[in-house]
C-alpha positions as a Python dict, from the first residue, in 0.01 Angstrom:
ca = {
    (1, 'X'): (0, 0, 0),
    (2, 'X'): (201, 281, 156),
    (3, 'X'): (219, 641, 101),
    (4, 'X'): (584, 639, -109),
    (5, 'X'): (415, 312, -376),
    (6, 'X'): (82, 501, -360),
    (7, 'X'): (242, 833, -474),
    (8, 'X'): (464, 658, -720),
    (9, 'X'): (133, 466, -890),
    (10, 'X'): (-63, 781, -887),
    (11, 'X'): (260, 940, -1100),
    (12, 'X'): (244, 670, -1341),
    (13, 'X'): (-187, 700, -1411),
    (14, 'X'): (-82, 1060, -1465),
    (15, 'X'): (152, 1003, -1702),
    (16, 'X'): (-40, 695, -1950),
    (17, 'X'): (-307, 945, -1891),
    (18, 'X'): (-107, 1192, -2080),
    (19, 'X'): (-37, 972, -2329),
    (20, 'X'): (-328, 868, -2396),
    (21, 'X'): (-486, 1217, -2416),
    (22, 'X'): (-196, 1309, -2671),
    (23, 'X'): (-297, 1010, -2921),
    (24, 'X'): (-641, 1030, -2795),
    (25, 'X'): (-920, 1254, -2758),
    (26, 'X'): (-741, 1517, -2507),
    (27, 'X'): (-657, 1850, -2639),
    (28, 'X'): (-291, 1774, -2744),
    (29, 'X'): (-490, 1554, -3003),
    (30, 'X'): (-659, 1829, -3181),
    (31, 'X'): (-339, 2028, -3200),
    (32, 'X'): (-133, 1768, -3343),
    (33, 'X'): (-441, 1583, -3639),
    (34, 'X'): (-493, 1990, -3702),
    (35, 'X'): (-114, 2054, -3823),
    (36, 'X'): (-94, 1674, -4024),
    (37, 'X'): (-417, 1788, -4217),
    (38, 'X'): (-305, 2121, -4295),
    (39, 'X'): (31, 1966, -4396),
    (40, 'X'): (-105, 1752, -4634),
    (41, 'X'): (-353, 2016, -4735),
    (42, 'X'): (-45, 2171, -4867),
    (43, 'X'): (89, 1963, -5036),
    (44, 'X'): (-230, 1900, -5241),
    (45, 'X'): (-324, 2248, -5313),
    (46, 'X'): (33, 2255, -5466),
    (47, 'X'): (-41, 1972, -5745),
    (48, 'X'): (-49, 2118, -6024),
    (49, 'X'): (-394, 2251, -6165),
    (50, 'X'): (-463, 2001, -6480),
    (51, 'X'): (-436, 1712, -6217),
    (52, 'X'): (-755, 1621, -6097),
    (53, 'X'): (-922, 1329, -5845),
    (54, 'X'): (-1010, 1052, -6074),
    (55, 'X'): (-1316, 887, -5970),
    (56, 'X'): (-1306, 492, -5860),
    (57, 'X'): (-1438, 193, -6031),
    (58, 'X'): (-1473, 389, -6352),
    (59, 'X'): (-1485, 216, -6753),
    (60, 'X'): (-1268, 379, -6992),
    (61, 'X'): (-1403, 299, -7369),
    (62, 'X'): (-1143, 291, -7566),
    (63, 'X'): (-1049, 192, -7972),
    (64, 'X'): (-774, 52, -8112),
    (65, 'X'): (-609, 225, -8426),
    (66, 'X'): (-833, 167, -8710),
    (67, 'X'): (-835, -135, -8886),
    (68, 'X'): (-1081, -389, -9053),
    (69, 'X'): (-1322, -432, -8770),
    (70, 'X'): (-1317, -152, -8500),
    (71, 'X'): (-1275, -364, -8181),
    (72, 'X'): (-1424, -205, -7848),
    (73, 'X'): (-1236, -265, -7532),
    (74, 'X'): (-1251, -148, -7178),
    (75, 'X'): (-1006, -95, -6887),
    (76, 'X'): (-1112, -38, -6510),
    (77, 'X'): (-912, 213, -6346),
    (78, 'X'): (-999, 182, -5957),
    (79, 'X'): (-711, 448, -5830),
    (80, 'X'): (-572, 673, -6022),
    (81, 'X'): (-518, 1058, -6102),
    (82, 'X'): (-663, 1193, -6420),
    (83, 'X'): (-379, 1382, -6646),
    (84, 'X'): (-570, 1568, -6939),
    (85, 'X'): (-709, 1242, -7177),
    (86, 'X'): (-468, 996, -6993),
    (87, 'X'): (-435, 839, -6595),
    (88, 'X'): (-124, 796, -6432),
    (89, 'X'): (-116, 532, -6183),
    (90, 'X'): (-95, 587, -5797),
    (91, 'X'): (-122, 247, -5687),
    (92, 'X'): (-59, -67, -5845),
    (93, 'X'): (-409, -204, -5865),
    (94, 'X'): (-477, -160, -6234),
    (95, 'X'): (-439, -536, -6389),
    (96, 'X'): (-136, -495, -6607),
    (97, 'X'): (-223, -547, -6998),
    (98, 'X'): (-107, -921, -7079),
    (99, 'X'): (153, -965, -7289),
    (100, 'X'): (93, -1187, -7539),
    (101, 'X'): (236, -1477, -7445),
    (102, 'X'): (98, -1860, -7469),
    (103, 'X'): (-131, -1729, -7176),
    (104, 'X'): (-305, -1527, -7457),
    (105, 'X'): (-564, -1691, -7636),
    (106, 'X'): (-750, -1610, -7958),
    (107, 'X'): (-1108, -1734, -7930),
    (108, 'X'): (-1222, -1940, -8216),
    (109, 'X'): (-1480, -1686, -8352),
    (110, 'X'): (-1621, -1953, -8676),
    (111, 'X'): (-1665, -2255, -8488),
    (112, 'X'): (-2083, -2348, -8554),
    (113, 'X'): (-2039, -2114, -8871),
    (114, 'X'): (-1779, -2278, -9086),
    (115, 'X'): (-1736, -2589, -8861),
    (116, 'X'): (-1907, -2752, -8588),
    (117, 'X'): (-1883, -2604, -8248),
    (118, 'X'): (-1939, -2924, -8056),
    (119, 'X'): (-1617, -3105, -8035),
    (120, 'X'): (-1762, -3475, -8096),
    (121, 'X'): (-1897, -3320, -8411),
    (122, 'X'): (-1603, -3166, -8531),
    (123, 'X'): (-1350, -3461, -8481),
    (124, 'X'): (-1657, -3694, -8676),
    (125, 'X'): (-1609, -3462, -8963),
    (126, 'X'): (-1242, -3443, -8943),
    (127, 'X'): (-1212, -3866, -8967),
    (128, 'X'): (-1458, -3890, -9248),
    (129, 'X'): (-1314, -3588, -9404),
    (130, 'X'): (-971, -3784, -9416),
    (131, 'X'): (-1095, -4110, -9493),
    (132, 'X'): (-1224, -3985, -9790),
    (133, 'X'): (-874, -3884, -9948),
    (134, 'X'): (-730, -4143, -10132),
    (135, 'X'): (-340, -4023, -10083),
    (136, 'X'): (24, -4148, -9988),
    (137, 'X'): (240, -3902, -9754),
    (138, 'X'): (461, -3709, -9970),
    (139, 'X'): (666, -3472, -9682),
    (140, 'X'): (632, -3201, -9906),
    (141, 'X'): (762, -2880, -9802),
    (142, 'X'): (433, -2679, -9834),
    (143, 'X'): (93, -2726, -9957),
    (144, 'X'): (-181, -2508, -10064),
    (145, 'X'): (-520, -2560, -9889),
    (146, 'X'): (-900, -2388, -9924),
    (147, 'X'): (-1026, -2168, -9633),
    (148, 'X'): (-1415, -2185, -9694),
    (149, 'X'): (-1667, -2372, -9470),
    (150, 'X'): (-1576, -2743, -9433),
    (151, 'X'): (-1897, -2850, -9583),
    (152, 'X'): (-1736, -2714, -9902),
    (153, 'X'): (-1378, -2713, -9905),
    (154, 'X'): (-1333, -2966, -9631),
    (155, 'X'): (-1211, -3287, -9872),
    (156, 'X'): (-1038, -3032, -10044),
    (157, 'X'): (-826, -2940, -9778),
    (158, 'X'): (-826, -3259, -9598),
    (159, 'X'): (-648, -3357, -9971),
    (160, 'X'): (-375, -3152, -9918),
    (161, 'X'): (-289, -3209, -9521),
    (162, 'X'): (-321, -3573, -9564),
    (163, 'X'): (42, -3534, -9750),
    (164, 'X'): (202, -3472, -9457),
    (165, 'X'): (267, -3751, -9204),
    (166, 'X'): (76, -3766, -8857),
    (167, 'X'): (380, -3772, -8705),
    (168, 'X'): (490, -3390, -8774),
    (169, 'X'): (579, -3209, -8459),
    (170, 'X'): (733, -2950, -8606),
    (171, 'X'): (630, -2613, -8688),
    (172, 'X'): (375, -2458, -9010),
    (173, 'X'): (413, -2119, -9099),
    (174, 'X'): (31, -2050, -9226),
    (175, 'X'): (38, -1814, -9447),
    (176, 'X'): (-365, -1681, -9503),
    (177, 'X'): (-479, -1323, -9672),
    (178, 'X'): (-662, -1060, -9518),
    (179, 'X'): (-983, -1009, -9712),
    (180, 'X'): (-1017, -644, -9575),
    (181, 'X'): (-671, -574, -9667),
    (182, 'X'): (-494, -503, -9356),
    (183, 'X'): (-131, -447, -9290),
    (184, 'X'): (55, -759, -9344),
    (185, 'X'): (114, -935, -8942),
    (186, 'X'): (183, -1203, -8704),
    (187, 'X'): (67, -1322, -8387),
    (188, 'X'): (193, -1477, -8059),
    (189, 'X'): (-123, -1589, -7973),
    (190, 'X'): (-236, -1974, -7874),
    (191, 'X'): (-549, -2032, -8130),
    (192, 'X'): (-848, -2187, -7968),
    (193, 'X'): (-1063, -2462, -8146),
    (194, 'X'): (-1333, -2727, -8017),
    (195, 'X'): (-1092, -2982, -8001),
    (196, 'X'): (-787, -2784, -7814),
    (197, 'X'): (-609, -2522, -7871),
    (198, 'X'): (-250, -2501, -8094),
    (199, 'X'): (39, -2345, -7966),
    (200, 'X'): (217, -2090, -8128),
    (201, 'X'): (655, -2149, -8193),
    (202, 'X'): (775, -1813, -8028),
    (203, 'X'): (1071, -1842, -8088),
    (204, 'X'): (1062, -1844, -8456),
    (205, 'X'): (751, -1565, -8430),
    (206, 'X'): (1037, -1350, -8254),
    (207, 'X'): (1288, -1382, -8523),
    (208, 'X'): (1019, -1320, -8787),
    (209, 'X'): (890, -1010, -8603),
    (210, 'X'): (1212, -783, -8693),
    (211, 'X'): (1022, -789, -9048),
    (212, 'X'): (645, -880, -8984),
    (213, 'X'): (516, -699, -8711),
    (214, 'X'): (354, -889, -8423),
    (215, 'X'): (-40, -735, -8384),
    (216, 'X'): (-277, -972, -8179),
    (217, 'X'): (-521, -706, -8244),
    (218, 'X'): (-574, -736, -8603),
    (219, 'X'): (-520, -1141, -8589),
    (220, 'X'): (-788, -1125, -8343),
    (221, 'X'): (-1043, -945, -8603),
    (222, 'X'): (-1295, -1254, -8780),
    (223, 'X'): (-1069, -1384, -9034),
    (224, 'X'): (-1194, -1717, -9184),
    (225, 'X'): (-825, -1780, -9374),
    (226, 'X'): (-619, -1871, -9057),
    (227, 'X'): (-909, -1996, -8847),
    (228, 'X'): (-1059, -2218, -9059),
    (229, 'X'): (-689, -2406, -9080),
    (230, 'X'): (-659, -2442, -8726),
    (231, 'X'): (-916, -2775, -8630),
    (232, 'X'): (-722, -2986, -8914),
    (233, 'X'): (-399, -2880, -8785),
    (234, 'X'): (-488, -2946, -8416),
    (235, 'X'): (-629, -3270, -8529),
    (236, 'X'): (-421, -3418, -8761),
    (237, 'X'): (-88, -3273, -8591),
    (238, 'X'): (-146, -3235, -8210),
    (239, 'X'): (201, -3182, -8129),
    (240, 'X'): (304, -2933, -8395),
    (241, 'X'): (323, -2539, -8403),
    (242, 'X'): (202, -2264, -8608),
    (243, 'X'): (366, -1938, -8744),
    (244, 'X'): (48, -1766, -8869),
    (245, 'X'): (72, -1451, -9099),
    (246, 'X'): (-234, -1288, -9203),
    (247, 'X'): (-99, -1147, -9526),
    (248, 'X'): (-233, -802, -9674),
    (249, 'X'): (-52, -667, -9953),
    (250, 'X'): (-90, -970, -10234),
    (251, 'X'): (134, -794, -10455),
    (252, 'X'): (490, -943, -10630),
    (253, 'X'): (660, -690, -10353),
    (254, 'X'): (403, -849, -10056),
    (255, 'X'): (504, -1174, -10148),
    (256, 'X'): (863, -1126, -10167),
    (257, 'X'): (872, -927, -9838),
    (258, 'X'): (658, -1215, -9644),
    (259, 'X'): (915, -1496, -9849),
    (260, 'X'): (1223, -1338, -9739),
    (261, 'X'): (1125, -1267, -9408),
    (262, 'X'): (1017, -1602, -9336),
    (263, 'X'): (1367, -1754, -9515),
    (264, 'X'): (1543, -1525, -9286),
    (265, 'X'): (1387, -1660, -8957),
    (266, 'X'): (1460, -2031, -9091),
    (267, 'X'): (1822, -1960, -9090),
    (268, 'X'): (1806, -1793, -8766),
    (269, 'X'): (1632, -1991, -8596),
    (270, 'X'): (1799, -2321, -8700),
    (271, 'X'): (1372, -2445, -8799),
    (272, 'X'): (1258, -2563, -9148),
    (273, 'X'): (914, -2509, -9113),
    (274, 'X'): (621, -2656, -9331),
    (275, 'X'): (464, -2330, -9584),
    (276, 'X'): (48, -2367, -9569),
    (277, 'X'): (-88, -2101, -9805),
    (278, 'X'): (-447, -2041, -9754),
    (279, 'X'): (-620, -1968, -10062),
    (280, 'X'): (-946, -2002, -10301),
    (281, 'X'): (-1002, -1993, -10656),
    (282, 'X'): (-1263, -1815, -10839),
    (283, 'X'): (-1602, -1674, -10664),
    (284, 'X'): (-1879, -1660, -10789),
    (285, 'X'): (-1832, -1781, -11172),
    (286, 'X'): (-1942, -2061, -11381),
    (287, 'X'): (-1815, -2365, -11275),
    (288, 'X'): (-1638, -2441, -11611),
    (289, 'X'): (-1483, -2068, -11613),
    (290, 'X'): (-1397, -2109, -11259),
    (291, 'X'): (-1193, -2451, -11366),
    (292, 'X'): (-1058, -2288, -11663),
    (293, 'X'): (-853, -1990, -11494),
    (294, 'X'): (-792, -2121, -11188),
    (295, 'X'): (-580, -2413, -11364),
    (296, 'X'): (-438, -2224, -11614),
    (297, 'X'): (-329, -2004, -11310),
    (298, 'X'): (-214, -2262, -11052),
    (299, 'X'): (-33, -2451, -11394),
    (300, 'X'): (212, -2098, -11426),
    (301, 'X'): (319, -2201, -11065),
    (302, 'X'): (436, -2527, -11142),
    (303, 'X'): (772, -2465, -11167),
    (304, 'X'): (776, -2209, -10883),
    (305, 'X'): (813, -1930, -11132),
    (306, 'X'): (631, -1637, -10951),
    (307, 'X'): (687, -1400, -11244),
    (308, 'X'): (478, -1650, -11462),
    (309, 'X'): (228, -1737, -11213),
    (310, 'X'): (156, -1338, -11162),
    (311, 'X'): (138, -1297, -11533),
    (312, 'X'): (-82, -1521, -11562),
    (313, 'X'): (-319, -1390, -11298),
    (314, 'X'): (-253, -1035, -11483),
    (315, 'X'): (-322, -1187, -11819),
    (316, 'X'): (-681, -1389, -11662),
    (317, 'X'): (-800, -1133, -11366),
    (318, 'X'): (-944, -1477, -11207),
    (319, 'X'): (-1148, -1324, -10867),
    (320, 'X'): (-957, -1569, -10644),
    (321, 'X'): (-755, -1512, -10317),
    (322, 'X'): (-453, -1564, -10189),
    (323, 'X'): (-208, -1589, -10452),
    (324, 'X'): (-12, -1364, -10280),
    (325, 'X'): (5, -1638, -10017),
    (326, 'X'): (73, -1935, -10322),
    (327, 'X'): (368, -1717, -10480),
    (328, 'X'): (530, -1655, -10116),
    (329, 'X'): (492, -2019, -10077),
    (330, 'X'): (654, -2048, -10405),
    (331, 'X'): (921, -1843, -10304),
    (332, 'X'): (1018, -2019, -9957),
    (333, 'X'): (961, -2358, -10041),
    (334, 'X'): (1212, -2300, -10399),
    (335, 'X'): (1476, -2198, -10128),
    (336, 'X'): (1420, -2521, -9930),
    (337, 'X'): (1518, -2678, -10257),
    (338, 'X'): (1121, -2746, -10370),
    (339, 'X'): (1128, -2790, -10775),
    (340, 'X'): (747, -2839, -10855),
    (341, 'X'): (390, -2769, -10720),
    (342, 'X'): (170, -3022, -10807),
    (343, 'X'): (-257, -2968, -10853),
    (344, 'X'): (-376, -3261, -10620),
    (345, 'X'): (-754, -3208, -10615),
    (346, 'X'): (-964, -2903, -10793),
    (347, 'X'): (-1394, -2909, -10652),
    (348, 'X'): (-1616, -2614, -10649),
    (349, 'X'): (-1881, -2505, -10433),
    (350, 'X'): (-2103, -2637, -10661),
    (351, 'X'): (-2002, -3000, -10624),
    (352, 'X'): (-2206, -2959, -10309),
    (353, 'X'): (-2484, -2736, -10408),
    (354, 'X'): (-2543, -2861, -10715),
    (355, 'X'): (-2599, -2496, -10858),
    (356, 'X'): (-2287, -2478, -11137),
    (357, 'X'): (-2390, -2115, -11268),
    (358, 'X'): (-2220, -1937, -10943),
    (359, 'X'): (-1946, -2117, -10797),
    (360, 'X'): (-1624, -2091, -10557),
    (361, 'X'): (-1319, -2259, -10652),
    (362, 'X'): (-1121, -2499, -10408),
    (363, 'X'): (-763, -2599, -10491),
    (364, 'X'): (-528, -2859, -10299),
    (365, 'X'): (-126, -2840, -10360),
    (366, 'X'): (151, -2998, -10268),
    (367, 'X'): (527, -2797, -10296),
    (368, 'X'): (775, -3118, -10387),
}
């Protein structure tokens, strides 16, 4: 190599030695990492004071308004910056809340308690509990149904689905009370059971929502009126969809606002659905007084008079419930162009126990 390339080499070590020493460990280094950190310093010590570091990988217990059952959940907030008794998100790696969608599922929380868990079990039951109803399809455009343990109320409301054909693929709206009495809902929510899950109709649940609020939450407390309908729907109808309404206020007004909000999301939505009203008779009775007022009640119906049918519940004070759900049955199914609701099969609980002195009341109808 001669002097002139040997010169010009030793010029260029200089220089990526420069370089290096300015991204490196050389002085120039120390400057430049010293000014960044004291930039950013800065900046931070200008946040304002009631923002603080929030800690990583940290559970937040938190309660959803109050209701029937309080229901614990958590979030885990990995990144975030702590705002007084909220978090306000830096970077996006908090798992958005799902919306409830037919991704959502509500967990069958009665299966093994009111019906069998195991599905080989549960579809057994379900074919016995239909070949034991001696019945013709009828189409009718609702029917009421019992929501107790199938071991009880099973035939009874294996009775009333049996009316409808097989071949329904359309959509229920199930209509079931809230025994604690909670606001009066809906829910987008698919609804697990042993034997699959049933899928909700959306797009009717979205025209009925402008009037019945859409709350997973409270749908998702332990409510044996909805759930317990679920395995004979799923079985019988595999291809249909539900509308369910956990109904809370079981007054003339309740049933009037859950009637005319479902009639209302029939004619927008173009979809005649199929009313199921969830409902028992009498608790815990004599069988024979049990019989007595839960006929004499169900009888005021007939004609789909709810002013009658609530005068007679007035006049008798039978403990049963639902009737909120029969008379909004009532209601819908009268402006379908329904004329009668017909008694199809009355058993008590003690048609199984064989102890008549306390008894629950079980009631099959079909709206014709």
């Amino acid at each position: 190599m001669n002097s002139a390339a040997a010169a010009k080499a030793t010029d260029q070590e200089k220089a990526a030695a420069a370089s290096d020493s300015f991204f490196g460990n050389g002085p120039l280094a120390s400057i430049y990492f010293s000014g960044v950190f004291a930039f950013f310093l800065g900046i931070v010590s200008s946040l304002p004071q009631q923002l603080k570091p929030f800690p990583t990988n940290i559970s937040i217990p938190y309660i959803h308004p109050p209701h029937a059952s309080q229901v614990w959940r958590t979030k885990t907030v990995r990144w975030g910056i702590w705002k007084s008794s909220h978090y306000i998100t830096m970077i996006s790696k908090i798992p958005a809340e799902p919306k409830a969608t037919e991704k959502s599922l509500r967990l069958s929380s009665l299966s093994g308690i009111f019906y069998p868990k195991n599905e080989s079990e549960l579809k057994e039951l379900l074919s016995a509990l239909f070949a034991s109803t001696v019945t013709s399809v009828s189409s009718p455009y609702g029917i009421l149904v019992p929501h107790a343990g199938f071991e009880y109320s099973g035939q009874t409301a294996a009775c009333g689905y049996a009316k409808i054909s097989p071949e329904f693929a359309g959509t229920f709206v199930l209509i079931g009370p809230s025994h604690a009495g909670v606001e009066t809902s809906t829910s987008d929510m698919v609804w697990e059971t042993p034997i699959g899950n049933v899928l909700p109709d959306l797009a009717f649940i979205e025209a009925l929502s402008s009037s019945i609020p859409v709350d997973n939450d409270l749908i998702s407390v332990k409510e044996n009126s909805l759930e317990v309908q679920m395995p004979f729907i799923q079985y019988r109808f595999p291809k249909a969809r539900i509308v369910p309404i956990l109904m809370g206020d079981q007054s003339p007004r309740g049933a009037e606002r859950v009637a005319q909000a479902v009639i209302s999301a029939t004619k927008t939505t173009g979809i005649r659905p199929i009313i199921i009203a969830s409902g028992d008779g009498s608790h815990y009775v004599p069988a024979k007084v049990a019989e007595q007022n839960d006929l004499t009640v169900l009888a005021a119906v007939r004609t789909l008079d709810t002013s009658a049918f609530y005068e007679a519940l007035s006049r008798l004070r039978p403990s049963m419930c639902g009737f909120g759900c029969i008379a909004a049955m009532a209601e819908i199914c009268a402006s379908f162009g329904a004329k009668e609701a017909r008694v199809l099969l009355y058993r008590t609980s003690g048609d199984v126990t064989g102890d008549q002195t306390e008894v629950v009341g079980y009631a099959a109808m079909e709206v014709v």
